[in-house]
PyMOL commands that place a pseudoatom at each C-alpha (Angstrom):
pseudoatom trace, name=CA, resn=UNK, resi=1, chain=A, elem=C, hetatm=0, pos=[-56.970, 3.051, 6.381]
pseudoatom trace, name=CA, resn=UNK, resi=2, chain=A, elem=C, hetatm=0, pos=[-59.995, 1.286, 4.389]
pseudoatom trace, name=CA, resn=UNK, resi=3, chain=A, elem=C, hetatm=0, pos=[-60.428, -1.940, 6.382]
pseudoatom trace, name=CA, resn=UNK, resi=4, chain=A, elem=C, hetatm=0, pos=[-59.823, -3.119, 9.725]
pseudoatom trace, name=CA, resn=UNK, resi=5, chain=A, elem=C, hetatm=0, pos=[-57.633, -5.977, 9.138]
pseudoatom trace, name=CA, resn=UNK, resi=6, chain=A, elem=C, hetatm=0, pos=[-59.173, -8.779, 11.131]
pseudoatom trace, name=CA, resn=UNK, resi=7, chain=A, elem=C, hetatm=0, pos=[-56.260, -10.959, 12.695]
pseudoatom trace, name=CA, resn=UNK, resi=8, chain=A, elem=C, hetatm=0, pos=[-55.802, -14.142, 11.105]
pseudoatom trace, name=CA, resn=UNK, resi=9, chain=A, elem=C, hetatm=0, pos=[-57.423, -17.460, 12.751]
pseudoatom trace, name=CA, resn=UNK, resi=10, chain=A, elem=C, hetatm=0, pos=[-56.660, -20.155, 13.664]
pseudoatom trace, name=CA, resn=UNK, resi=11, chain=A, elem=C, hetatm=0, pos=[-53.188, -19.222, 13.299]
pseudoatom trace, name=CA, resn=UNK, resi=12, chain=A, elem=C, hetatm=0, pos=[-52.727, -15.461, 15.071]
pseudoatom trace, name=CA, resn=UNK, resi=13, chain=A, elem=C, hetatm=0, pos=[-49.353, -14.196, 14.870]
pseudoatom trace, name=CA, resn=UNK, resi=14, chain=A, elem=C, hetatm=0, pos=[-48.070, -13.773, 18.382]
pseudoatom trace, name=CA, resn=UNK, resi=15, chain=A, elem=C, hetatm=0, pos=[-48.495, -10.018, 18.817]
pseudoatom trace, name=CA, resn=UNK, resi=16, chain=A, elem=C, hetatm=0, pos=[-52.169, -10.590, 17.763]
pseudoatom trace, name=CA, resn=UNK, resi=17, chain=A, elem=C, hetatm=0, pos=[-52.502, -13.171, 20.042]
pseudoatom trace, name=CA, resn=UNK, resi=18, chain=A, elem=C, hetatm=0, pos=[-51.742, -11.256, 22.830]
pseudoatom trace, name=CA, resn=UNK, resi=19, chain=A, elem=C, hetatm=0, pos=[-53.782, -8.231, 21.555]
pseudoatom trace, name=CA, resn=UNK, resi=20, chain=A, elem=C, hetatm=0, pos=[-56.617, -10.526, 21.406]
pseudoatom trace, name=CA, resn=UNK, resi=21, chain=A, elem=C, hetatm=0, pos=[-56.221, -10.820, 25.210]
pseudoatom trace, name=CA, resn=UNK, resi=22, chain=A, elem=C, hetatm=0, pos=[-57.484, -7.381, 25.812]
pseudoatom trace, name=CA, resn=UNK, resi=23, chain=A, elem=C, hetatm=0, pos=[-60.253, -7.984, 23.444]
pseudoatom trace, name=CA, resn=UNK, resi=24, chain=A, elem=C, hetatm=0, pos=[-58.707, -6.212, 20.324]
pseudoatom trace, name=CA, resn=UNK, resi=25, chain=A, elem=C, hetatm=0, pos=[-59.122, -8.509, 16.992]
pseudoatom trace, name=CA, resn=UNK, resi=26, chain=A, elem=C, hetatm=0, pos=[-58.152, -5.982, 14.424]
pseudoatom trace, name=CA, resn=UNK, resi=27, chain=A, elem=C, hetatm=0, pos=[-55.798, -3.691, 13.167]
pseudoatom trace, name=CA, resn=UNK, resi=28, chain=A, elem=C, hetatm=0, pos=[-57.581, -0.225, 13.124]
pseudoatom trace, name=CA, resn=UNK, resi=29, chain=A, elem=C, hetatm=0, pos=[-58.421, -0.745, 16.921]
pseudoatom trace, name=CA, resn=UNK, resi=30, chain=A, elem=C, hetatm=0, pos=[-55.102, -2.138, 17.725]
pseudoatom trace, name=CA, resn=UNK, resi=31, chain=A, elem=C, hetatm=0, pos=[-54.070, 1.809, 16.208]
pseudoatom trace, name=CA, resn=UNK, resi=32, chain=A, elem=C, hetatm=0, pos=[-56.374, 3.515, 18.700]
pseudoatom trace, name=CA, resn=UNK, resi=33, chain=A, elem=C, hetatm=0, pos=[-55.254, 1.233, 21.790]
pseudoatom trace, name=CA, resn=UNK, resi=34, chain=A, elem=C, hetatm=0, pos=[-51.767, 1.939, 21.302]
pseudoatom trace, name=CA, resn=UNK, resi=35, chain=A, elem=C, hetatm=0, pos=[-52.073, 5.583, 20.542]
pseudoatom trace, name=CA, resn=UNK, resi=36, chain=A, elem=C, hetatm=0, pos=[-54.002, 5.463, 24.166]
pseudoatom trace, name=CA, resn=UNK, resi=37, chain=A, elem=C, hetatm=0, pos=[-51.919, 3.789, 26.290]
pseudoatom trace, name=CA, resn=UNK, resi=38, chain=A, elem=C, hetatm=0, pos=[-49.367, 6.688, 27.826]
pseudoatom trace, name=CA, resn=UNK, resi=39, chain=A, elem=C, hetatm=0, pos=[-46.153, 8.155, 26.627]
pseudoatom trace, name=CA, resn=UNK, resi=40, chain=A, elem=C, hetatm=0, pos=[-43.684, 6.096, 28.426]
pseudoatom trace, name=CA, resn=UNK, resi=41, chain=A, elem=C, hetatm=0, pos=[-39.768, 4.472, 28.285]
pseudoatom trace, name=CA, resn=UNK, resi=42, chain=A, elem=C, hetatm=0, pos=[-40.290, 0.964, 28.401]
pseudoatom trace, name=CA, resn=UNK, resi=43, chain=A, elem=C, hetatm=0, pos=[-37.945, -0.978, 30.504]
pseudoatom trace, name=CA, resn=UNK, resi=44, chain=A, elem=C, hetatm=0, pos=[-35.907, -2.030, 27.522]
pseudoatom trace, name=CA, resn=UNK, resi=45, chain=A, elem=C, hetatm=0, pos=[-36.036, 0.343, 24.657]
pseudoatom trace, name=CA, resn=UNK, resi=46, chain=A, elem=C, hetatm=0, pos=[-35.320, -2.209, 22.007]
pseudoatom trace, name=CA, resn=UNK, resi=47, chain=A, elem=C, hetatm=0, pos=[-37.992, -4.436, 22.922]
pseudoatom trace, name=CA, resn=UNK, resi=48, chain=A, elem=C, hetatm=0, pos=[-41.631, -3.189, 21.617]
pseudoatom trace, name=CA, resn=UNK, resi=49, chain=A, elem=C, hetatm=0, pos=[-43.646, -6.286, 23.045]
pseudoatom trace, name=CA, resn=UNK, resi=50, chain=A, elem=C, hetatm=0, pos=[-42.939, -4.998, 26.037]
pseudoatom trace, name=CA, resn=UNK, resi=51, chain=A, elem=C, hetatm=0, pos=[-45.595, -1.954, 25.100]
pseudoatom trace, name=CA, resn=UNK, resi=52, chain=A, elem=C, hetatm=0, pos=[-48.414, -4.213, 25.799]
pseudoatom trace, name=CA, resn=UNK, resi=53, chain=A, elem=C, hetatm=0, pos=[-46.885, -5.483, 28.963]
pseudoatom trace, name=CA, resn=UNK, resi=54, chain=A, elem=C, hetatm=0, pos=[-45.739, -2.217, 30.455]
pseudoatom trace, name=CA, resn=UNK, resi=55, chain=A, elem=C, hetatm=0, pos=[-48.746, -0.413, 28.856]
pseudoatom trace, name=CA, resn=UNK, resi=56, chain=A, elem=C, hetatm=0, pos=[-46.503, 2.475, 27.344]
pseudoatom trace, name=CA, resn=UNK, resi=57, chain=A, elem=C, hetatm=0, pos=[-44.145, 2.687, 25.034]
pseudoatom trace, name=CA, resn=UNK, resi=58, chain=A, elem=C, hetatm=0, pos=[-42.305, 6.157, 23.209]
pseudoatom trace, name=CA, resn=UNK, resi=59, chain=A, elem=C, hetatm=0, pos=[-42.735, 6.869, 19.381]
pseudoatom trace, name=CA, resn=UNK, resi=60, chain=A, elem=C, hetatm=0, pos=[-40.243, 3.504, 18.937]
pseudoatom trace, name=CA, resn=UNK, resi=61, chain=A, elem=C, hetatm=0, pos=[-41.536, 1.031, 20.682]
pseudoatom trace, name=CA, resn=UNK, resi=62, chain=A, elem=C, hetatm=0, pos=[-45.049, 2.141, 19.909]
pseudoatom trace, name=CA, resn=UNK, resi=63, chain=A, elem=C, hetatm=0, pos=[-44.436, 2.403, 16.004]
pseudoatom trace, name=CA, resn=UNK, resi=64, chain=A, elem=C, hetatm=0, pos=[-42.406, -0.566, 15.725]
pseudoatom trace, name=CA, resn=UNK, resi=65, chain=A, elem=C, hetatm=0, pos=[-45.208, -2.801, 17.196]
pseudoatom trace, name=CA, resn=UNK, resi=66, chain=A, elem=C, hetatm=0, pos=[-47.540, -1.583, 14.834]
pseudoatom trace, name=CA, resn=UNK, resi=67, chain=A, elem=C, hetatm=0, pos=[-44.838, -2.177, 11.931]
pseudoatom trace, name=CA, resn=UNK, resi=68, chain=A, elem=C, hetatm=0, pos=[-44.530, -5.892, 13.254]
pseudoatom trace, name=CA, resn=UNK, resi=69, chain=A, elem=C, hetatm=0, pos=[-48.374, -6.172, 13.725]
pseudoatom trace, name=CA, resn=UNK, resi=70, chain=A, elem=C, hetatm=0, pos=[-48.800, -5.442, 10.617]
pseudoatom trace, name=CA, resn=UNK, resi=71, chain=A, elem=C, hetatm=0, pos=[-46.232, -7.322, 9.293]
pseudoatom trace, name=CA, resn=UNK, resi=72, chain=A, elem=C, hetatm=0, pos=[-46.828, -10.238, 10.732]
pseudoatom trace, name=CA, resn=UNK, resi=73, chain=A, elem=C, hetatm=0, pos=[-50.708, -10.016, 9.706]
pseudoatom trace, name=CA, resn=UNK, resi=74, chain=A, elem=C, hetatm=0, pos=[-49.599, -9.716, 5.993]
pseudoatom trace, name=CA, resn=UNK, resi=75, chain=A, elem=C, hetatm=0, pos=[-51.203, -6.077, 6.028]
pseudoatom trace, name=CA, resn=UNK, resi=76, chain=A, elem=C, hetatm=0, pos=[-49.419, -4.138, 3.087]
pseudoatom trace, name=CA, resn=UNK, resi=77, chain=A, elem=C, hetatm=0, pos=[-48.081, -1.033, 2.599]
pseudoatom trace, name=CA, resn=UNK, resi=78, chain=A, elem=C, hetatm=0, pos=[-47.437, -0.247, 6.262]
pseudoatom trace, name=CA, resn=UNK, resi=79, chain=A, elem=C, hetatm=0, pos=[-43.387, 0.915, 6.885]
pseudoatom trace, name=CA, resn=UNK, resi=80, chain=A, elem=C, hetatm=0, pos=[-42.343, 1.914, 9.921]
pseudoatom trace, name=CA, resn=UNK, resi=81, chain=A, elem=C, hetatm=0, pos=[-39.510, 5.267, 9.263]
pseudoatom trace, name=CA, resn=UNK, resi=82, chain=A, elem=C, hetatm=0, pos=[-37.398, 7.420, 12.024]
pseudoatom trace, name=CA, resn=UNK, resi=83, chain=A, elem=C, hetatm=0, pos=[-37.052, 10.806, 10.800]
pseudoatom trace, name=CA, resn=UNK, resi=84, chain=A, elem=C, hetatm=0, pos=[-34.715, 13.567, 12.505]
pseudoatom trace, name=CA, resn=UNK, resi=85, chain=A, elem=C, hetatm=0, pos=[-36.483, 16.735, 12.567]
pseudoatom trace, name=CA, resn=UNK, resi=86, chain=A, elem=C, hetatm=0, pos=[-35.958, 20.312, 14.157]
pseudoatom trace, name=CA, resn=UNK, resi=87, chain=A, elem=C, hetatm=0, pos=[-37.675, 19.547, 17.629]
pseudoatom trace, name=CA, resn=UNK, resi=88, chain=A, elem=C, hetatm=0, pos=[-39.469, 23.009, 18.676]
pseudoatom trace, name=CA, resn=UNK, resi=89, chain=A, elem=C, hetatm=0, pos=[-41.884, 24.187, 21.584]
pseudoatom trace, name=CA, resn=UNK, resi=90, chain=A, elem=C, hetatm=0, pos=[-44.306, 24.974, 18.549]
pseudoatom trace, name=CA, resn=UNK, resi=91, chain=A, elem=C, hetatm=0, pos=[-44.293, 21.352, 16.970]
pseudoatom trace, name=CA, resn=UNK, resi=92, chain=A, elem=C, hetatm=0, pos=[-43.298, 19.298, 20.377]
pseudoatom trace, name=CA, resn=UNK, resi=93, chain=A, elem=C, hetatm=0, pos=[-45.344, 21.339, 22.802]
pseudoatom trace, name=CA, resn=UNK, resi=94, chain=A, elem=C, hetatm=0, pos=[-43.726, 21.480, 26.770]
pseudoatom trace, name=CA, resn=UNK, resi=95, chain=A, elem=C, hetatm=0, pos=[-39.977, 21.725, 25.928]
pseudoatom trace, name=CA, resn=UNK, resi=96, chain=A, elem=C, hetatm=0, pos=[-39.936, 25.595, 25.677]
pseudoatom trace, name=CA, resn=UNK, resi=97, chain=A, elem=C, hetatm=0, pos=[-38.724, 25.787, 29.481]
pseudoatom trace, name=CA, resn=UNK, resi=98, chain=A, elem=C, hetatm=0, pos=[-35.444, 23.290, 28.537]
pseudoatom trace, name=CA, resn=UNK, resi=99, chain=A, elem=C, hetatm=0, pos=[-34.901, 25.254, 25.027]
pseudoatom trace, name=CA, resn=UNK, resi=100, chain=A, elem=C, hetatm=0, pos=[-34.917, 28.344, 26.313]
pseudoatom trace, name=CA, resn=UNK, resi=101, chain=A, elem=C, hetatm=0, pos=[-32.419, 27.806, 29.618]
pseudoatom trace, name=CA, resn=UNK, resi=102, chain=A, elem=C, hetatm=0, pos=[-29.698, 26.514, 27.003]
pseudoatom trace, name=CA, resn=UNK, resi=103, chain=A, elem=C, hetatm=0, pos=[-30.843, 29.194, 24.549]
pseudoatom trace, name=CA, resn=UNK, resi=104, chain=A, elem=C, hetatm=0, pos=[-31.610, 26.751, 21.349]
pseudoatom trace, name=CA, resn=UNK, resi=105, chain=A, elem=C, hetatm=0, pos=[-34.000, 27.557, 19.333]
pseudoatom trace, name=CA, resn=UNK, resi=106, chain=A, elem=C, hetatm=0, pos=[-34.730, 23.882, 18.226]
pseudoatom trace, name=CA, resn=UNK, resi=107, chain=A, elem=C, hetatm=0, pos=[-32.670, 20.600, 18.815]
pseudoatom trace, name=CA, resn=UNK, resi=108, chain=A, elem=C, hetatm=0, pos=[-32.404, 17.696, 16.314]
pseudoatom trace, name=CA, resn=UNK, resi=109, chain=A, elem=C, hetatm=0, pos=[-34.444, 14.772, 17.421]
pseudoatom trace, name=CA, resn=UNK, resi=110, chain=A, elem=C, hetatm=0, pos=[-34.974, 11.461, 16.268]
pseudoatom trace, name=CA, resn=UNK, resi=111, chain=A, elem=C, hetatm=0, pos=[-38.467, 10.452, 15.729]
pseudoatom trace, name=CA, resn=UNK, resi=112, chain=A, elem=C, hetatm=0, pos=[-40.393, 7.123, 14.694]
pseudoatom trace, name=CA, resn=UNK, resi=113, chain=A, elem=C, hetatm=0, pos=[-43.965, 6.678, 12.653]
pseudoatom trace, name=CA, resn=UNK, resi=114, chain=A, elem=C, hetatm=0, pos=[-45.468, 4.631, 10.232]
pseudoatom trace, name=CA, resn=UNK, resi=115, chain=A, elem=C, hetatm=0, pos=[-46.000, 5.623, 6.527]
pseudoatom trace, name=CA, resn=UNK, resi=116, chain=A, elem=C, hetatm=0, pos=[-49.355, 3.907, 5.250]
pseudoatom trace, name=CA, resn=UNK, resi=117, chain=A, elem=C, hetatm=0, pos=[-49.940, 4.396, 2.123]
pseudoatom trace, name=CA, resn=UNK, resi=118, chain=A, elem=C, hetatm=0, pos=[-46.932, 6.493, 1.833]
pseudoatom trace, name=CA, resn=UNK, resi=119, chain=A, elem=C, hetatm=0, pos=[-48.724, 9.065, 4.441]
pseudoatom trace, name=CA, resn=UNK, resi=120, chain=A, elem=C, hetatm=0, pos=[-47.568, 10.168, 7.466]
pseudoatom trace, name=CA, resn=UNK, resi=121, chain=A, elem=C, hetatm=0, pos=[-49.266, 8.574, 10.765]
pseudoatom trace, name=CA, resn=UNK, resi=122, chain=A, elem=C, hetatm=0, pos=[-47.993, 9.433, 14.078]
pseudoatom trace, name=CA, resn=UNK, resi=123, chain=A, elem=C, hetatm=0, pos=[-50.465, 7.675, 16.796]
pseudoatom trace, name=CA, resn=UNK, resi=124, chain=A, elem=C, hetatm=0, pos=[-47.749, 9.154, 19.886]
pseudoatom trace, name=CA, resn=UNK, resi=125, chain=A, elem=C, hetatm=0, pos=[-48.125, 12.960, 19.028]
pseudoatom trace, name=CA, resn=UNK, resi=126, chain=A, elem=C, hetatm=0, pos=[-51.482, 13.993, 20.547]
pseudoatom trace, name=CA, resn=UNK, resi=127, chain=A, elem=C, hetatm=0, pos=[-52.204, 17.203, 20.849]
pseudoatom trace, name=CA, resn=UNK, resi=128, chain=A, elem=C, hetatm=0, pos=[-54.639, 20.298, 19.657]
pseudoatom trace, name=CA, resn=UNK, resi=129, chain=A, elem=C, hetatm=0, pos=[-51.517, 22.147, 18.469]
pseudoatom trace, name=CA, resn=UNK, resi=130, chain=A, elem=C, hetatm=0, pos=[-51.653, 23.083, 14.422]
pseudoatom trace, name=CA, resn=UNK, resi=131, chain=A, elem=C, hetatm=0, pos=[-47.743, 22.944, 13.476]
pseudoatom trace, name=CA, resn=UNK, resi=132, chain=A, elem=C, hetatm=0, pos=[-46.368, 19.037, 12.834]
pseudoatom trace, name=CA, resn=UNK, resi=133, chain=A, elem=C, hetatm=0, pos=[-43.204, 17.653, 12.981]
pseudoatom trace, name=CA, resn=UNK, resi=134, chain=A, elem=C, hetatm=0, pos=[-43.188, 16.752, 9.312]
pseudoatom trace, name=CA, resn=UNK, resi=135, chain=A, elem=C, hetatm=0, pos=[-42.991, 20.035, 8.300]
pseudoatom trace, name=CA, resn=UNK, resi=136, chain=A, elem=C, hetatm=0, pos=[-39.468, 20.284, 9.895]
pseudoatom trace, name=CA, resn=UNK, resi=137, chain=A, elem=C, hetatm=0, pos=[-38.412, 16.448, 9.025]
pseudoatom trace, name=CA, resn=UNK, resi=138, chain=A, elem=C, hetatm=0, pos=[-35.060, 16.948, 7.723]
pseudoatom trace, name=CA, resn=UNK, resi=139, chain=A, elem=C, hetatm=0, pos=[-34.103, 13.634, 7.298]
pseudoatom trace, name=CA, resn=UNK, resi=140, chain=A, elem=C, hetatm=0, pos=[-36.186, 10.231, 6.829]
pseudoatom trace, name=CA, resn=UNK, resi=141, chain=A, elem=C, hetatm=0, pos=[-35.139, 6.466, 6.384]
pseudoatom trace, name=CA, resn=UNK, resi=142, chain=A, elem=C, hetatm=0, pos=[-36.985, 3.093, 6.274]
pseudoatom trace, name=CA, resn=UNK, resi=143, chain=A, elem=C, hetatm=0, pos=[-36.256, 1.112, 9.306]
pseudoatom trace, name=CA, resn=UNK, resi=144, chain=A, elem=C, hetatm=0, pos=[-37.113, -2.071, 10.342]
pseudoatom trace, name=CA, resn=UNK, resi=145, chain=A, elem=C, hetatm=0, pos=[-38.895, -2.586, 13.718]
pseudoatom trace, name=CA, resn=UNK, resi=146, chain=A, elem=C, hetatm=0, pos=[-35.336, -4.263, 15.044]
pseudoatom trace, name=CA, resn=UNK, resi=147, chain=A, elem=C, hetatm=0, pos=[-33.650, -0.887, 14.747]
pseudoatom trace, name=CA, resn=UNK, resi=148, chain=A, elem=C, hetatm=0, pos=[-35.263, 0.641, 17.250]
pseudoatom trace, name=CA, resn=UNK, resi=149, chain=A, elem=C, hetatm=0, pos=[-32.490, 0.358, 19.395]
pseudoatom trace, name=CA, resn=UNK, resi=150, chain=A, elem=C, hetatm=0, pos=[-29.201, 0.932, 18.564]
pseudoatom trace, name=CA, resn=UNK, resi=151, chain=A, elem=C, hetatm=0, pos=[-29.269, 1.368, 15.180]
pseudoatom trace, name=CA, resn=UNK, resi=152, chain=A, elem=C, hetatm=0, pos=[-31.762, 4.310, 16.042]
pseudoatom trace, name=CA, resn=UNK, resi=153, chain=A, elem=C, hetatm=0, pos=[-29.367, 5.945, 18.400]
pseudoatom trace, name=CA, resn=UNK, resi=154, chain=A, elem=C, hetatm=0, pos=[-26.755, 5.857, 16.606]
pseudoatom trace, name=CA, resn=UNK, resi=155, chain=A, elem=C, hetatm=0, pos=[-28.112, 7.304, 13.670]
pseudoatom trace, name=CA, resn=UNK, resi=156, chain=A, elem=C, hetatm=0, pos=[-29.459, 10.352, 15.715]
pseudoatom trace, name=CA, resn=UNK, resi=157, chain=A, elem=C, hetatm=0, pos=[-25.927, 10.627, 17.551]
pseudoatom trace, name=CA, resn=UNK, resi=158, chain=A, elem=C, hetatm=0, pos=[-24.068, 11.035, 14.183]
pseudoatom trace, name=CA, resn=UNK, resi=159, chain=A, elem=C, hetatm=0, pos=[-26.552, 13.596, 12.883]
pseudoatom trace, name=CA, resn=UNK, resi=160, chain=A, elem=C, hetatm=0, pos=[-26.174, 15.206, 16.008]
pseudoatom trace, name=CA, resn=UNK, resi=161, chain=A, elem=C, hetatm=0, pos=[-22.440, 15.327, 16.048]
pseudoatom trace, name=CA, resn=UNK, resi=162, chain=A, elem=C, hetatm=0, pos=[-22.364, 15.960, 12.090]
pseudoatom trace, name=CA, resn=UNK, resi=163, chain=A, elem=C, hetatm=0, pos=[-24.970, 18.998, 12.828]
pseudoatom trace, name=CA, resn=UNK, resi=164, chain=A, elem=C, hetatm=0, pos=[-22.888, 20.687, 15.567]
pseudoatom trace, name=CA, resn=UNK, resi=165, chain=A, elem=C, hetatm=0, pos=[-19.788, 20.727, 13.430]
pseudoatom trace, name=CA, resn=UNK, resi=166, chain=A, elem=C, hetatm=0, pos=[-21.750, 22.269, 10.260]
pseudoatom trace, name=CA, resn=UNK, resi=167, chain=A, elem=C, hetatm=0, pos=[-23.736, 24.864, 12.115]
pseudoatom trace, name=CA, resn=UNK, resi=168, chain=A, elem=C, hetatm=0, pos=[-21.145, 25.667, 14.480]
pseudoatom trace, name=CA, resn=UNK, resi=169, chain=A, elem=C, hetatm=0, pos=[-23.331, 24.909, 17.796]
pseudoatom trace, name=CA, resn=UNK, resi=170, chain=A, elem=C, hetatm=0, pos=[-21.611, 26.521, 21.085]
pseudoatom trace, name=CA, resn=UNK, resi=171, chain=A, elem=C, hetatm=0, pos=[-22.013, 22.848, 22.513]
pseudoatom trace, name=CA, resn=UNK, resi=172, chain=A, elem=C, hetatm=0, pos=[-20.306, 19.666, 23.319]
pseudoatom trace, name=CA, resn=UNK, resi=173, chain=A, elem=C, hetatm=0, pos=[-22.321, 16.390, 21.757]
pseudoatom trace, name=CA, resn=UNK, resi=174, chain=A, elem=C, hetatm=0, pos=[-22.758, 15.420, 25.658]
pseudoatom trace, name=CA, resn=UNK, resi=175, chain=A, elem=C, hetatm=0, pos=[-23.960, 18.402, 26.665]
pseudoatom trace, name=CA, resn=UNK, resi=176, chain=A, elem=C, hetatm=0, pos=[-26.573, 18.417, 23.956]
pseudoatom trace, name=CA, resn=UNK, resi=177, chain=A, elem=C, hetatm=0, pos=[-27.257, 14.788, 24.224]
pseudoatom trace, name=CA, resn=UNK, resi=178, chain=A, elem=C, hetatm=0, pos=[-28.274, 15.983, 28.148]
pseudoatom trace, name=CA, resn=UNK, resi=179, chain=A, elem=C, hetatm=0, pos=[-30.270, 18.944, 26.604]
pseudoatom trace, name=CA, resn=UNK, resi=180, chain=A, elem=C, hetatm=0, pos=[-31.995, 16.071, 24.710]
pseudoatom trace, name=CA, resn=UNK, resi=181, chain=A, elem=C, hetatm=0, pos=[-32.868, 14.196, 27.031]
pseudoatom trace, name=CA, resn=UNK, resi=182, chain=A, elem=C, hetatm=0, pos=[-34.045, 16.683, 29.674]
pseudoatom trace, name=CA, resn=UNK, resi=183, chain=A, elem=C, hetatm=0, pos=[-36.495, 17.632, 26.808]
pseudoatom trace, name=CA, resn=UNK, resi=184, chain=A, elem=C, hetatm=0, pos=[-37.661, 13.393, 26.669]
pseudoatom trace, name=CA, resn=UNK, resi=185, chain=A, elem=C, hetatm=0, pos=[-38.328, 13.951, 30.487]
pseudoatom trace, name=CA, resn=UNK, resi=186, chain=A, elem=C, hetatm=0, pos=[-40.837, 16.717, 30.164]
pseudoatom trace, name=CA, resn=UNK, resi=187, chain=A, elem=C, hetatm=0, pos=[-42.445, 14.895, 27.498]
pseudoatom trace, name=CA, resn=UNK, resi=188, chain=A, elem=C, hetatm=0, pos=[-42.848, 12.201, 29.422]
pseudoatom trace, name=CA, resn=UNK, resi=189, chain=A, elem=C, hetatm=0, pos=[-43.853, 14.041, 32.607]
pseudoatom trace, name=CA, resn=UNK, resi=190, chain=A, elem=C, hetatm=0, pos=[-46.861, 15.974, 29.822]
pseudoatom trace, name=CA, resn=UNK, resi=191, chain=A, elem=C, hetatm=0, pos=[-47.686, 12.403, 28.184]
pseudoatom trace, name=CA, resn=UNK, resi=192, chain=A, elem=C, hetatm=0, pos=[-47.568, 14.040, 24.545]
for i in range(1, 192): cmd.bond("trace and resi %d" % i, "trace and resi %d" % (i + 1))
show_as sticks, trace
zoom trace
């Protein structure tokens, strides 16, 4: 990204506003203070203000903020996507343990970012490790920052469902939704 993107005054959108509490008055730092703060549910997962007042937030709450932000700021070319892609110890490092126990060598998941530019940034993925989730992305849409919620879990369910009946998984949709979300709990326990 070329320029900061200093908020707007006298008239700061409201996530700026409160940004501008912590000191933050521009885009590219609002990026690095959100990619900081820890991976984290927030108390409602629909709601991405709540990142700044729970100081966490997952790869949707996180992302979606940023898509408002940005949105709100009249910054262009900033979309905010959820991709499903084949979630492995080697691109989602500290699920290996859960993977291997239900003998899966890689479970769907549903995963947001931003495109900028039409590239790829993920600000809740950091680690050292050299293989990236895009590079199993097997499915990608546009979303908007209200979809988050339901919209995003239901999309993931029916891929999941649709992906167990066309691969012939040995698994029931709840018992993999479980495996999922035993695999979310050591993520959050690691802070990816």
């Amino acid at each position: 990204m070329d320029k900061s993107y200093k908020f707007i005054s006298p008239h700061p959108s409201l996530l700026s506003f409160k940004l501008l509490n912590f000191g933050i008055t521009n885009y590219k730092d609002t990026l690095t203070f959100i990619q900081n703060l820890p991976y984290g549910r927030n108390s409602n997962r629909s709601d991405y203000s709540l990142v700044l007042k729970e100081l966490k937030g997952t790869c949707s709450t996180k992302h979606a903020f940023l898509a408002e932000l940005a949105n709100q700021q009249n910054i262009p070319n900033i979309k905010l996507f959820v991709g499903v892609y084949n979630m492995c110890e080697e691109n989602t490092p500290g699920i290996k343990a859960v993977l291997k126990k239900w003998q899966l060598p890689f479970l769907p998941e549903a995963h947001c970012y931003l495109k900028i530019n039409n590239e790829i940034l993920d600000i809740t993925r950091i680690s050292n490790h050299t293989i990236s989730f895009e590079n199993s992305l097997v499915f990608e849409k546009e979303i908007f920052p209200n979809q988050i919620g339901e919209y995003k879990v239901k999309l993931h369910q029916t891929y999941l469902k649709n992906w167990i009946v066309n691969h012939s998984i040995k698994y029931d949709f709840i018992t993999l939704w479980k495996i999922r979300e035993l695999c979310i709990q050591k993520l959050s326990e690691k802070q990816v």
